[in-house]
C-alpha positions in Angstrom: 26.4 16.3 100.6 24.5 15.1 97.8 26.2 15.0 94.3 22.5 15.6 92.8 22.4 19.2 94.8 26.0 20.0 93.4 24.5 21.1 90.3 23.6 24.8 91.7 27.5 25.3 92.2 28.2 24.5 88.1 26.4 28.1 87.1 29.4 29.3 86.4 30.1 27.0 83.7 27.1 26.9 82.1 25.5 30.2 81.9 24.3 31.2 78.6 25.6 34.6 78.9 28.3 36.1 76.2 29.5 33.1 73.8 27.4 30.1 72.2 27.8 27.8 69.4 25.6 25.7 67.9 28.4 23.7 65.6 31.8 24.0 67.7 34.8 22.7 65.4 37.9 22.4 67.1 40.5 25.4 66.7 44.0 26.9 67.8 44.1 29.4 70.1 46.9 31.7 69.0 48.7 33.7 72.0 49.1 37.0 70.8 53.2 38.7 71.1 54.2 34.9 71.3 54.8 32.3 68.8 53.1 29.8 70.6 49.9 28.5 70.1 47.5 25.6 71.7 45.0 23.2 70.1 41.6 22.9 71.8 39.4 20.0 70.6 35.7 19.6 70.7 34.1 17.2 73.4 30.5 16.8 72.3 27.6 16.7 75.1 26.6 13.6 76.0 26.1 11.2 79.1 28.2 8.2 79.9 28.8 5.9 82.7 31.5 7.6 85.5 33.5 5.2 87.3 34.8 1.6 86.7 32.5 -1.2 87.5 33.5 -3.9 89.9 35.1 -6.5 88.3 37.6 -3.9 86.7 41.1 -5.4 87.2 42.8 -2.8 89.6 39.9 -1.2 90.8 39.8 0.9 93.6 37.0 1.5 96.1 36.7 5.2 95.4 35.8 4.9 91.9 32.1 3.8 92.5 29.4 2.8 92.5 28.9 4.2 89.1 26.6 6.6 88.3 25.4 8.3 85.3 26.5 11.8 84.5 25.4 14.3 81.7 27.1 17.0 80.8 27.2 20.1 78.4 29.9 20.1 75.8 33.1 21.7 75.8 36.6 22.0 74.3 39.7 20.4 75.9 43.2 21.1 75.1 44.4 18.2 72.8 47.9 18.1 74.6 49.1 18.5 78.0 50.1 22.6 78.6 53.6 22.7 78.1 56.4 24.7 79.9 57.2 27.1 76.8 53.5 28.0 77.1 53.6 28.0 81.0 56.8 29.9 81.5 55.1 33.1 79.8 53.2 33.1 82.5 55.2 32.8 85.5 57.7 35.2 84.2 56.9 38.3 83.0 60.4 39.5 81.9 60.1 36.5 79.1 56.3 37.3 78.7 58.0 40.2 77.2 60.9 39.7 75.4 58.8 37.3 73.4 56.5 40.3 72.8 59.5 42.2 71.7 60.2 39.6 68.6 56.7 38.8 67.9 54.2 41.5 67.1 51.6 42.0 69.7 49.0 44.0 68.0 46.7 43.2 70.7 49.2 44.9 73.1 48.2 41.6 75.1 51.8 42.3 77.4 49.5 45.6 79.0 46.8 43.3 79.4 48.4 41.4 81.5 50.7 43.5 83.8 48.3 43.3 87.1 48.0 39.5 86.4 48.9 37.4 89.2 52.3 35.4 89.4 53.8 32.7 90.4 56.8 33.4 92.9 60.3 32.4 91.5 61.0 28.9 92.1 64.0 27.8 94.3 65.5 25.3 91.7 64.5 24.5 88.2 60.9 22.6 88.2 61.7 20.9 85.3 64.3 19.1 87.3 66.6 18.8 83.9 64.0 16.7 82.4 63.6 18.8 79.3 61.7 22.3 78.8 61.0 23.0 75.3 58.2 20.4 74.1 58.0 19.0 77.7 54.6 19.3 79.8 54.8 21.6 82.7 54.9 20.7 85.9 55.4 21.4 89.8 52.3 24.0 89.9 50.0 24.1 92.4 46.0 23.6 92.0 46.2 27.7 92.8 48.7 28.2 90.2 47.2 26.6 87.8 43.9 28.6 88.4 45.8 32.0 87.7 47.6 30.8 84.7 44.3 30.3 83.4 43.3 34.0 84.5 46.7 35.2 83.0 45.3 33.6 79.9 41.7 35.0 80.0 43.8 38.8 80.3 45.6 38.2 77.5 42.9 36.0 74.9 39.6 37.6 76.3 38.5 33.9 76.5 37.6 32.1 79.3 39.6 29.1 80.1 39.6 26.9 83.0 40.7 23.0 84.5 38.3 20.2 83.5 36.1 18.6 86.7 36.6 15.2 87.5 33.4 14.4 85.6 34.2 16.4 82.2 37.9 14.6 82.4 36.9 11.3 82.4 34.4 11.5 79.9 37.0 13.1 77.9 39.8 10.6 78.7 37.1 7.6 78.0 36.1 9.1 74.6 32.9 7.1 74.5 34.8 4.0 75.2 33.3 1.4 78.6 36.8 0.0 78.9 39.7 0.6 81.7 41.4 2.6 79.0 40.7 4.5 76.2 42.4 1.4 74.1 40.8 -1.2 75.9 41.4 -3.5 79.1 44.9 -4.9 78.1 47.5 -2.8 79.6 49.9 -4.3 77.2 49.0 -1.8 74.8 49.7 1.3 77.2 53.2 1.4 75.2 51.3 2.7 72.2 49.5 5.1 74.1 51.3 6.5 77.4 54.1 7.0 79.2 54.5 5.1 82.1 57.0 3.7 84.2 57.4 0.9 82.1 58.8 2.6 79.0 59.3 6.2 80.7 62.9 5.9 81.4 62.7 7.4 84.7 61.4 11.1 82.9 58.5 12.6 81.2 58.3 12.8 77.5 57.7 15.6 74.9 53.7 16.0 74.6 52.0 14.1 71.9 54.8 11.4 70.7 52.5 8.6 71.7 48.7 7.8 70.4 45.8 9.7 71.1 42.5 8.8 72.1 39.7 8.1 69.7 38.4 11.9 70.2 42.4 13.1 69.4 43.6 13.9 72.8 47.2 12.6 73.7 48.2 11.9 76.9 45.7 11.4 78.4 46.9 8.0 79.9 50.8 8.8 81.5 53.1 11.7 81.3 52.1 13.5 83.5 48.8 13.5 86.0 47.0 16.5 85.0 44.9 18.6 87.9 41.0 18.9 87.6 38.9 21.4 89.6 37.0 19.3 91.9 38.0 18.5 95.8 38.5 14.7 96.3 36.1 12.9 98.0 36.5 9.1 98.6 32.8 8.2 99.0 31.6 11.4 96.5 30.2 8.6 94.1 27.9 7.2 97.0 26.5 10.1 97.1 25.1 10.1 93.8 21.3 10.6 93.1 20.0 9.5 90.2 21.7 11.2 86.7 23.8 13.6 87.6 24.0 17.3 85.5 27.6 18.6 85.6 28.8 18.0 88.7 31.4 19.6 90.5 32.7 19.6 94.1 34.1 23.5 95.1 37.4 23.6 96.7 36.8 24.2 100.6 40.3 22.9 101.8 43.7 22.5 100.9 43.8 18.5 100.6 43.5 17.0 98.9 42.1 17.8 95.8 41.7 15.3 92.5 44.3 14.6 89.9 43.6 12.7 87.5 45.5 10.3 84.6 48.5 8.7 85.8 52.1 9.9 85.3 55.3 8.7 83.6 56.2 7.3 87.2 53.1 5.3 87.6 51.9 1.4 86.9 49.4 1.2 84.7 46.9 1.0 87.0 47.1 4.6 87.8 46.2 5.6 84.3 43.0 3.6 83.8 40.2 6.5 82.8 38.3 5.6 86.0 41.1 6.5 88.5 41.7 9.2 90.9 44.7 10.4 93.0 44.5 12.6 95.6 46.8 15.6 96.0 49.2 15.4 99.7 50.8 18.0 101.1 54.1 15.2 100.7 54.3 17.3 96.9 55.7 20.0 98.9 58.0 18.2 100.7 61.3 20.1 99.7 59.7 23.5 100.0 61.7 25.7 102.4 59.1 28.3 102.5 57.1 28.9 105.2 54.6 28.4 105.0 54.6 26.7 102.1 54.3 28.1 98.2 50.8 28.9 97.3 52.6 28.2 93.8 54.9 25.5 93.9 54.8 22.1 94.5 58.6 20.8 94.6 57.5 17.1 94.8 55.6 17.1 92.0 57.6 16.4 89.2 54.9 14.0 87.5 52.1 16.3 88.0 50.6 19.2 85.3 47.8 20.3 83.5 45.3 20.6 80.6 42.7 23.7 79.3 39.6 23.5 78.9 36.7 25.6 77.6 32.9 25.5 77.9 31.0 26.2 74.7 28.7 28.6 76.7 30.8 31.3 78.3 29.7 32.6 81.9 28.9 35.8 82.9 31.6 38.8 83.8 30.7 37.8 87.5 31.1 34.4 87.4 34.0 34.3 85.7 35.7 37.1 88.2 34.3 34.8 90.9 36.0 31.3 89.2 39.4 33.4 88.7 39.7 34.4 92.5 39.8 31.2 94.7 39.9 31.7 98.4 43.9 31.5 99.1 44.1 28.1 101.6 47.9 28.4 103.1 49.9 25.5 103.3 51.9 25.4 107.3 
């Protein structure tokens, strides 16, 4: 498949249908019969260079050649989502209680009651590394998809997980170099968590650096899931500049993850990476087949919001929310 003919399947993201900007600002979206909120941050349109070049140190074969890729701006959440934010959604009972001690004028708790959620987990996915403050984790791809549906019932705005493309350009931040910082990956202990310096856990959101367009974490912590399928040689493939790409999900792995984790070298958190997701994540699932939620494994993976300035239609949105279900045996 050609990346230049990948374009088509991007509609969704791009339609000018419903909401438009002309001067975005970055903003908090407040979740309504909660006290929680979440920061989104303005990534401005622009082009840059995707993929590392070839005398990177650490460079792997999948991230080129490079290419040049444009795309349409958008907001990003400025910290990882974390589990007091996630746990709303995967349990209803403490969707609303919270409701219960916070007004919810928007009666946002009915808004959500068909939403779709998570089965309860066998064991605690936070694995006693901390919950309050601490990234989520453990979710599935699928998971992740409907939390951001469970959102979209309860906000009325349309949020989704980054492509590989918008990611990176968002994790680079303008900047040519392996990381946001620079090439020296002696100054990852200002910026990330890695294995280095992680203590063998993740770490609350945000207690490290950001990047120079205010995200944090976006090196370490944990590896946060994008939209795209992974494909090995999908840079090859490139034609020419490339218009928001995006590569649909078509099977179950592996798909692309993206940043590194607090149980990765260095290496793994260079803006150019990509890991792809294994079925190994699931390893200590009993369920079969496996959770279309969980993934038991995955203690170092999570995930981060983002939100196009121009909102798609009704359709395409309904369309974005509703995956095809891909069981794991």
């Amino acid at each position: 498949m050609n990346l230049k003919y990948l374009v088509t399947v991007v509609s969704l993201f791009v339609s000018t249908s419903a909401f438009s900007q002309d001067k975005p600002a970055n903003y908090t979206q407040k979740i309504p019969g909660t006290n929680q909120e979440y920061d989104m941050v303005v990534i401005p349109s622009g082009e840059f260079v995707m993929g590392s070049p070839a005398g990177e140190a650490n460079r792997n074969a999948d991230e080129g050649p490079q290419h040049k890729v444009k795309l349409d701006g958008f907001w990003m959440g400025k910290y990882e989502v974390t589990w007091d934010f996630f746990d709303l959604y995967a349990f209803k009972n403490m969707e609303a209680e919270m409701a219960k001690r916070y007004p919810d004028d928007e009666k946002s708790v009915a808004k959500t009651d068909a939403s779709t959620r998570p089965s309860p987990p066998y064991v605690d996915m936070s694995f006693g590394m901390g919950r309050a403050g601490y990234p989520a984790i453990n979710m599935t791809q699928y998971s992740a998809i409907h939390f951001c549906k469970w959102l979209y019932d309860k906000t009325g705005v349309f949020y989704r997980l980054p492509t590989e493309a918008e990611w990176e350009y968002a994790a680079r931040a303008g900047t040519k170099t392996a990381y946001s910082f620079g090439d020296d990956p002696a100054k990852m202990n200002e910026y990330a968590w890695y294995n280095k310096n992680s203590g063998g856990t993740y770490k609350k959101v945000g207690t490290k650096k950001p990047n120079p367009w205010g995200l944090y974490d976006m090196h370490g912590n944990v590896m946060e899931w994008t939209l795209d399928q992974y494909l090995p040689d999908l840079y090859a493939k490139a034609d020419g500049e490339v218009k928001n790409p995006h590569v649909p999900v078509t099977e179950l792995y592996p798909n692309s993850v993206r940043g590194g984790s607090w149980d990765d070298d260095a290496a793994v958190a260079r803006s150019a990476a990509r890991t792809p997701s294994a079925a190994e994540w699931k390893m200590l699932d009993p369920q079969l087949p496996k959770s279309e939620w969980w993934m038991t494994n995955a203690s170092f993976l999570g995930m981060r919001l983002v939100r196009p300035f121009k909102t798609p239609s009704p359709e395409e949105i309904e369309a974005y929310y509703n995956p095809e279900l891909i069981e794991d045996y």
